[in-house]
C-alpha positions, 0 to 999 in steps of 0.5 A, spaced: 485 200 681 481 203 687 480 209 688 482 210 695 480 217 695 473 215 694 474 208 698 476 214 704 470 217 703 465 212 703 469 210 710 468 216 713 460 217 711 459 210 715 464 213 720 459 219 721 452 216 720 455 210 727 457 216 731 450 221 729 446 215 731 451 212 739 446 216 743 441 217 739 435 212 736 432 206 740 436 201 744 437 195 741 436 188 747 438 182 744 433 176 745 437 169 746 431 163 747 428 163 753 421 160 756 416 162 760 412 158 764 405 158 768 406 156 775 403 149 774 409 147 770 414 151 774 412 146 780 411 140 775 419 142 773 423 144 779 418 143 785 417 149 788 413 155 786 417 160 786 422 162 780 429 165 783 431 172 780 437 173 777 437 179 773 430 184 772 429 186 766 423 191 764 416 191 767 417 187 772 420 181 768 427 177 770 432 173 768 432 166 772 436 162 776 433 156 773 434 153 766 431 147 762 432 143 756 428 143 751 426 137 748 423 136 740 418 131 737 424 128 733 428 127 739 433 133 738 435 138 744 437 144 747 440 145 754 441 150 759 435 155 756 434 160 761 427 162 764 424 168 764 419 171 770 414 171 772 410 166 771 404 166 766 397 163 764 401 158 759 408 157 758 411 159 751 418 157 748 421 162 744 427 160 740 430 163 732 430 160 726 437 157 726 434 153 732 429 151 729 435 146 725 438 143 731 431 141 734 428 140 727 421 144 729 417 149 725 414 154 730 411 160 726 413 167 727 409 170 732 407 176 738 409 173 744 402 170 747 399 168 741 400 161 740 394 157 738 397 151 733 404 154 735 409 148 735 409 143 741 416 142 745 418 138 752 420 141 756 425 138 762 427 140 769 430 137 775 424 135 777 419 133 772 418 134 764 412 137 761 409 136 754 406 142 751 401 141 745 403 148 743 407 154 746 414 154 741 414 160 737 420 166 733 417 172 736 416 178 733 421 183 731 418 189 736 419 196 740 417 197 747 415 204 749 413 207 755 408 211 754 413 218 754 416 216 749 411 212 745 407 220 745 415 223 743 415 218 737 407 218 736 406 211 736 400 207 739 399 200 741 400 195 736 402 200 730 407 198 726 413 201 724 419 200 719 426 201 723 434 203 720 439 200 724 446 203 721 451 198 724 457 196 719 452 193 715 446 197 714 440 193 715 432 195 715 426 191 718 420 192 716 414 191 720 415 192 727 410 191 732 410 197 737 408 195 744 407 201 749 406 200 757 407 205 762 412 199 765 416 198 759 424 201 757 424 204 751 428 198 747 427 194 740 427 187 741 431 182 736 433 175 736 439 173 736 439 171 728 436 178 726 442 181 730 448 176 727 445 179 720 445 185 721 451 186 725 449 189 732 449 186 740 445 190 746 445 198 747 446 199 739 441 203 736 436 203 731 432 209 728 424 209 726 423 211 719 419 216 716 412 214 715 411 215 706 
């Protein structure tokens, strides 16, 4: 038999820990696969220079209008994969473990940006296709700071961190880049893989855990 009291009492904790952290702790912005290009790819792909802005995001970036397919060596694809602006020296594929199955690639675990000996994908537009030697990574799990909060938790540029996320099914990750510009939203950025698991979506929570 179980004890229904204690069963009610662990419910009631959990309760009480998801109702301390709805409006405190870090927010939580779920990444799905996306690509960023640099302006010879972009007009390569669509055949103009400019992206066209569906959605601003942070620090200037934002969503796009415009998707593409991306395409892998083994000839396995993904459609309607949205671009994200603006444009960048090189162009960057970012994509989670589970999609590494379908297209059958094995991109490391990288900061975006970094991306010597990376996976190769194709990419293709309406316009025009293109073949990147390197470019396809899973990002990082990390935090974005502006430079107030970054001071209010004391954190730095490239510290790294260990967060609690208290969802339904508390989860911890560990080593968390920290990423700190002035034009920066405060929010952690995940995967759509990481926020499955753990049981969170958009504008959930985390907290930084206490340095040992």
């Amino acid at each position: 038999m179980f004890d229904e009291k204690l069963i009610e009492s662990i419910t009631q904790s959990v309760i009480d820990v998801l109702n301390r952290e709805k409006d405190t702790g870090i927010k939580v912005g779920v990444s799905a696969r996306h690509v960023h290009l640099s302006q010879e790819d972009l007009e390569t792909l669509f055949g103009k220079s400019e992206l066209t802005v569906k959605k601003y995001l942070m620090g200037g970036q934002f969503a796009a209008e415009e998707c593409v397919t991306l395409v892998s060596p083994s000839l396995r694809s993904i459609e309607g994969v949205r671009v994200l602006g603006p444009v960048r020296k090189q162009s960057q594929v970012e994509i989670s473990r589970t999609d590494t199955f379908k297209l059958k690639v094995s991109p490391p675990v990288r900061p975006s940006g970094e991306l010597k000996g990376s996976a190769p994908m194709a990419l293709v537009g309406p316009c025009g296709s293109v073949f990147l030697n390197e470019g396809t990574i899973i990002a990082n799990r990390h935090i974005h700071f502006n430079i107030e909060d970054a001071e209010k938790y004391g954190v730095k540029d490239n510290d790294i961190v260990d967060v609690e996320i208290c969802s339904a099914k508390p989860t911890r990750y560990y080593n968390v880049q920290v990423r700190v510009h002035k034009d920066f939203n405060t929010e952690m950025h995940i995967d759509t893989d990481d926020a499955n698991a753990a049981g969170i979506k958009t504008g959930d929570r985390v907290i930084i855990l206490p340095k040992k």
